[in-house]
C-alpha positions as CSV (number, residue, x, y, z in Angstrom):
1,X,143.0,258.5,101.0
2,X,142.1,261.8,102.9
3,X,139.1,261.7,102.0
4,X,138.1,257.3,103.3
5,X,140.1,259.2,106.4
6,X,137.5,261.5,106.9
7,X,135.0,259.3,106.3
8,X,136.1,256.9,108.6
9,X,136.5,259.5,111.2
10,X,133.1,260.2,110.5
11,X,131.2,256.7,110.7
12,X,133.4,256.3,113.9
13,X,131.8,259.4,115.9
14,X,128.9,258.9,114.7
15,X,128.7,255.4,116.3
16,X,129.9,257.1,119.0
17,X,126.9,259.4,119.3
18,X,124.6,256.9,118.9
19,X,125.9,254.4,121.2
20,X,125.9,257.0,124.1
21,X,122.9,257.7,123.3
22,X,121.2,254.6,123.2
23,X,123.1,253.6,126.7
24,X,121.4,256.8,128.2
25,X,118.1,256.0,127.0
26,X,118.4,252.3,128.4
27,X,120.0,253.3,131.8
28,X,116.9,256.0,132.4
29,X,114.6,253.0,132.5
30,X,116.8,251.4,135.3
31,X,114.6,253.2,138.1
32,X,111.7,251.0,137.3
33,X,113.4,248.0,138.2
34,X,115.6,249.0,141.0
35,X,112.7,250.7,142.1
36,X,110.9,247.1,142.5
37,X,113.8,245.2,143.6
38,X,114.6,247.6,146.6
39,X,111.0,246.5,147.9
40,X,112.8,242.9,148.4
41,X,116.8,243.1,148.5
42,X,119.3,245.7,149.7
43,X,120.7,248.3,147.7
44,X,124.4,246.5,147.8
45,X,122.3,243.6,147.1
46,X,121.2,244.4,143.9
47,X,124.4,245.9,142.5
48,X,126.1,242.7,143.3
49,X,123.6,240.6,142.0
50,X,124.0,242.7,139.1
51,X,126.8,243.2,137.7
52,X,127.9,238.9,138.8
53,X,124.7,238.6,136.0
54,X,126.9,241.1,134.0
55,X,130.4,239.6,134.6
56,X,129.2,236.4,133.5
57,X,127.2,236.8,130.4
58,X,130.6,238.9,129.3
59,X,132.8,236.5,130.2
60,X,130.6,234.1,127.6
61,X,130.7,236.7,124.7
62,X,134.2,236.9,125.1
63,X,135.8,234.0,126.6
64,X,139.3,235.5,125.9
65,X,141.2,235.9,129.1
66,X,143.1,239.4,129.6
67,X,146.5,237.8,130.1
68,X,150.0,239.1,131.0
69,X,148.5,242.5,131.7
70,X,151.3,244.9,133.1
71,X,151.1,246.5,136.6
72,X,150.2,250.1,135.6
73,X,147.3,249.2,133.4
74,X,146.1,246.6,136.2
75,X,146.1,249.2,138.2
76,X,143.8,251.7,135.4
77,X,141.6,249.1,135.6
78,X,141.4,248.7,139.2
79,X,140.7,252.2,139.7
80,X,138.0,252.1,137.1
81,X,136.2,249.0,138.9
82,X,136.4,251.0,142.1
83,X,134.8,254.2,140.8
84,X,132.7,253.4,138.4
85,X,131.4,249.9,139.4
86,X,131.7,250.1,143.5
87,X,131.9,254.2,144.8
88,X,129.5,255.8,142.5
89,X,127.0,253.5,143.1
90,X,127.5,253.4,146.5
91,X,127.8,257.0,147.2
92,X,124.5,257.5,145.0
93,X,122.6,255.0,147.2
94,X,124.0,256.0,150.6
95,X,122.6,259.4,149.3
96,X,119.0,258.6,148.7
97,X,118.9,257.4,152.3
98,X,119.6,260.8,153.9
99,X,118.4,263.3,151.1
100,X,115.5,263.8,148.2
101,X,116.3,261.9,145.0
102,X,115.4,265.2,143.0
103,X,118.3,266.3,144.9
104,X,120.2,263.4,143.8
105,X,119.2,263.8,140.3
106,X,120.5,267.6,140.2
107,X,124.1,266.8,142.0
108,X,124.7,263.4,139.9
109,X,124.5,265.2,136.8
110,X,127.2,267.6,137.5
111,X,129.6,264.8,136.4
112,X,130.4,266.4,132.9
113,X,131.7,269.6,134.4
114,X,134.0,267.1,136.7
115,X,134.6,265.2,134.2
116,X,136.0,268.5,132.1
117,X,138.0,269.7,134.8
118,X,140.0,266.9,135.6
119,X,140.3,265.9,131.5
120,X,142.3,269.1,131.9
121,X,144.7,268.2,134.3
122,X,145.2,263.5,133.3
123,X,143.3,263.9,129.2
124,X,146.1,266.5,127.7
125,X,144.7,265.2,124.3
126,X,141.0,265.8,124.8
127,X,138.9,268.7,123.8
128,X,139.7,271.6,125.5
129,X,137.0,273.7,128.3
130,X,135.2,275.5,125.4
131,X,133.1,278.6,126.4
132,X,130.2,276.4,124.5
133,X,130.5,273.7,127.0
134,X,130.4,275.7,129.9
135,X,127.3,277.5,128.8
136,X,125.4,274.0,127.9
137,X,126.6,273.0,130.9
138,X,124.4,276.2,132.3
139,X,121.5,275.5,130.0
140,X,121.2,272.0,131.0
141,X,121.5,271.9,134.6
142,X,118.6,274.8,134.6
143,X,116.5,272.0,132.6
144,X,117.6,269.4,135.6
145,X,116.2,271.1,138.1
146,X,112.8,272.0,136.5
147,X,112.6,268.8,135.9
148,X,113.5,267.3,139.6
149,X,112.2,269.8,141.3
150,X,108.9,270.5,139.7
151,X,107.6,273.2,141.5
152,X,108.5,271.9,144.5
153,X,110.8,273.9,147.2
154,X,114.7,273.1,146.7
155,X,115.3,272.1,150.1
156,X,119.2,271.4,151.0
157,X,119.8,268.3,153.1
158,X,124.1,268.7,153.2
159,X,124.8,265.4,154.1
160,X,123.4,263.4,151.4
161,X,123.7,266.2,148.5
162,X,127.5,266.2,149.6
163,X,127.4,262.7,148.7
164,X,125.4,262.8,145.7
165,X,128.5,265.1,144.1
166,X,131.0,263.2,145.2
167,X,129.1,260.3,143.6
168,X,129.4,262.5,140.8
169,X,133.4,263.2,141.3
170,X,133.6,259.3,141.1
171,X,131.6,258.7,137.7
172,X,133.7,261.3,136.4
173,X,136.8,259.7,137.8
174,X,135.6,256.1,136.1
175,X,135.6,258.5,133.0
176,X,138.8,259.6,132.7
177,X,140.4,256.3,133.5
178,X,138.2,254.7,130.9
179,X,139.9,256.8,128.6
180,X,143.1,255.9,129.9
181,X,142.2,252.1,129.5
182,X,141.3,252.8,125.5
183,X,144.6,253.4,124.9
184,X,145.7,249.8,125.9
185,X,144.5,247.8,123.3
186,X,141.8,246.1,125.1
187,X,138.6,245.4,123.4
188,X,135.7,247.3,125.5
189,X,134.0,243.7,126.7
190,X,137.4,242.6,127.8
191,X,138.1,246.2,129.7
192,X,134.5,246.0,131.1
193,X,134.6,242.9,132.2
194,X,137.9,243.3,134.6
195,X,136.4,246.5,135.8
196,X,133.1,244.5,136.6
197,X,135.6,242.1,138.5
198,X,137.5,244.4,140.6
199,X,134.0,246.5,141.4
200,X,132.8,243.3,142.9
201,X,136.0,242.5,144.5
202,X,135.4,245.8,146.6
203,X,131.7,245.2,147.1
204,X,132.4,241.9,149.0
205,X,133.5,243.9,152.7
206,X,130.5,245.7,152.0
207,X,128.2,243.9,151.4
208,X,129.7,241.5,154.4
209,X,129.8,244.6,156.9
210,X,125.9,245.9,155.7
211,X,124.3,242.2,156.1
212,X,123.8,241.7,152.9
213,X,123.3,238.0,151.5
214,X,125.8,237.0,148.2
215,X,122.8,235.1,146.8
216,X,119.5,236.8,148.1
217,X,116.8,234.8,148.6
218,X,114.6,236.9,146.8
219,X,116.2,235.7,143.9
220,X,114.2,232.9,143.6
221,X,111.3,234.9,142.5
222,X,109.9,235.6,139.4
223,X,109.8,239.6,139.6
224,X,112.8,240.0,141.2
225,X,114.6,237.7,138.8
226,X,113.4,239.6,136.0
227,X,114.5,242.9,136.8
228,X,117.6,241.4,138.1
229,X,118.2,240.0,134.6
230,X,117.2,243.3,132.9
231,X,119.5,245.6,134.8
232,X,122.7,242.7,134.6
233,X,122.3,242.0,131.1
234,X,121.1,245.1,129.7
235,X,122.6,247.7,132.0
236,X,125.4,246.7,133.2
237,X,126.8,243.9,130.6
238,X,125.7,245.5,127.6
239,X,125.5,249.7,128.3
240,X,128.6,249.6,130.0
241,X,130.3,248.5,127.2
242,X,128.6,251.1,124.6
243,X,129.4,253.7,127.1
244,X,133.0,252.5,127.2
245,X,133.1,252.2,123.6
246,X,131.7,255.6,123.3
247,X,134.5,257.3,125.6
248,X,137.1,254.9,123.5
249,X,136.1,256.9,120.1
250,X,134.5,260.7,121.1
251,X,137.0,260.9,124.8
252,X,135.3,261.4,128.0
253,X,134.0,264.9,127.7
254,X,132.2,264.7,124.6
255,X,130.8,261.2,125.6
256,X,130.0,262.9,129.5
257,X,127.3,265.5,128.3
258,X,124.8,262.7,127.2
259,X,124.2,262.3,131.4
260,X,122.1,265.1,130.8
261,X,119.4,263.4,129.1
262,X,119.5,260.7,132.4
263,X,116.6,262.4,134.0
264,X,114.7,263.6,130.5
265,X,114.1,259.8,130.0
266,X,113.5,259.1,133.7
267,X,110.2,261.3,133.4
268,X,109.4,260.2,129.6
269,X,109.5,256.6,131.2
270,X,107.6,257.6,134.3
271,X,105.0,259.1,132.2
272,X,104.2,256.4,129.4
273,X,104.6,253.3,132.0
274,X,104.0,254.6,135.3
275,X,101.2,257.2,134.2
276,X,102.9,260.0,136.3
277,X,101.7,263.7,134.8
278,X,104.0,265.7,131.9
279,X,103.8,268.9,133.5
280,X,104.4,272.3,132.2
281,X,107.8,272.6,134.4
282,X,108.6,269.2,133.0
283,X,108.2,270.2,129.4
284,X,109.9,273.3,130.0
285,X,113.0,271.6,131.3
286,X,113.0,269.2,129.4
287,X,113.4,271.8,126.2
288,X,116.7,273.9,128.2
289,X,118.1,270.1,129.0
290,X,117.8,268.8,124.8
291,X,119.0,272.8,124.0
292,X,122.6,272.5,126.6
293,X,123.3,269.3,125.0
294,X,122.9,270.5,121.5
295,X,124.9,273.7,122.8
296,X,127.5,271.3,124.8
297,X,128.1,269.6,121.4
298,X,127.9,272.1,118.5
299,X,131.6,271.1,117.7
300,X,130.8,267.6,117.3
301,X,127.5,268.2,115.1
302,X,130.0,270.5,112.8
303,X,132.2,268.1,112.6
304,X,129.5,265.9,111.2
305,X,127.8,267.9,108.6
306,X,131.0,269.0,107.2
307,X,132.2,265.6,106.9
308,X,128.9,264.4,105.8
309,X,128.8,265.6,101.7
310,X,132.5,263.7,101.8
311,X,131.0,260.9,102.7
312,X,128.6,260.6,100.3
313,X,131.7,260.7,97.3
């Protein structure tokens, strides 16, 4: 019995792995077509566009309504839908406008050592703030910025990094309460979805305030359809659930580390589709990025060999 424990244990993390990193991989091709749309509809725009496309196609794999839910979870949720769906995004966009998105790329990515710090403090059950971690963490970030920066001058521009880390304070916010939400109950589609719903409660002010039109006109064109369609089915519907379910079965620090392959894919992508040059620097951070996620998570890939030969009995 231990042992189909074990097992189990081990099929279920290893879905877990894999589900984080495919969401990773699919949300680092997300710059191509936000990239496209923002040449026809505002940022708040396209998030709301999105994730209604998201809400709805969830709402019709799951028709199930989330009934007779008490206050304090409501209010989990909520918090979730506000950080995760309507802040981060927000913050993040607000902070292209006033600073370099290679800055942007380096501060957003510091949401796994937030994420660790306040797991501390609301996650008593998670993994503890390993030495390993912290290190990776080191390892990785170094990567980041050879990658974003590419031997270009770091140039600080307060104002918008300031906002690109608190962007990152509210991922790892959305985080933690996602891992509060796990222990509800809830199927992920049916948690995702009412966090969809409240993050587009608190995008109507502002989107009302910034202008913004509920059902864009651009809409009715081909491109911007498409990519509209990409990022609300595939990135919002269908990666924010992995990356819930993910957080439901490793906790929110183990899941949170996989943001450091975010901008690996971003220039793998540029490359192969956009034609933009590998470069040395690139490669080079690249290899310290893969090498403090591997360091990050030597507990987990322990884990998983040793449970591995039990597995196959």
């Amino acid at each position: 019995m231990n042992t189909a424990c074990a097992a189990g244990s081990a099929d279920s993390s290893l879905r877990g792995h894999c589900t984080a990193l495919l969401t990773i991989l699919f949300w680092g091709t997300t710059f191509i077509a936000t990239k496209v749309l923002l040449e026809h509809m505002q940022p708040l725009e396209i998030l709301f566009s999105r994730f209604v496309l998201g809400y709805v196609a969830l709402w019709i794999i799951m028709p199930r309504p989330l009934l007779h839910v008490p206050a304090r979870q409501e209010l989990v949720l909520a918090g979730a839908g506000f950080f995760g769906i309507f802040l981060y995004y927000l913050l993040e966009n607000v902070a292209l406008t006033y600073t370099f998105a290679s800055n942007v790329g380096v501060m957003v990515v510091v949401a796994p050592l937030f994420t660790a710090l306040l797991a501390r403090f609301f996650l008593p059950g998670e993994n503890r703030l390993r030495l390993n971690f912290l290190l990776g963490f080191l390892l990785a970030m170094a990567g980041i910025c050879l990658i974003s920066f590419n031997g270009t001058r770091f140039a600080l521009s307060p104002k918008g990094d300031i906002l690109a880390v608190l962007a990152a304070l509210a991922w790892a916010c959305y985080s933690i309460l996602i891992r509060k939400a796990a222990e509800f109950g809830y199927s992920s589609i049916q948690v995702t979805r009412r966090t969809f719903f409240y993050g587009l409660l608190f995008m109507l002010p502002a989107l009302y305030v910034t202008d913004g039109s509920f059902l864009p006109q651009a809409l009715s064109e081909p491109v911007c359809l498409a990519n509209i369609a990409f990022l609300g089915l595939g990135a919002s519907a269908a990666c924010f659930v992995s990356w819930n379910y993910s957080i439901r079965v490793l906790g929110a620090l183990r899941t949170s580390v996989y943001i450091y392959l975010t901008p690996v894919v971003t220039v793998l992508f540029s490359h192969f589709l956009l034609d933009e040059p590998f470069t040395l620097m690139i490669c080079l951070g690249t290899i310290l990025t893969l090498a403090g996620l591997i360091l990050s998570s030597a507990e987990d890939l322990r884990e998983l060999r040793r449970l591995a030969p039990r597995r196959r009995h």
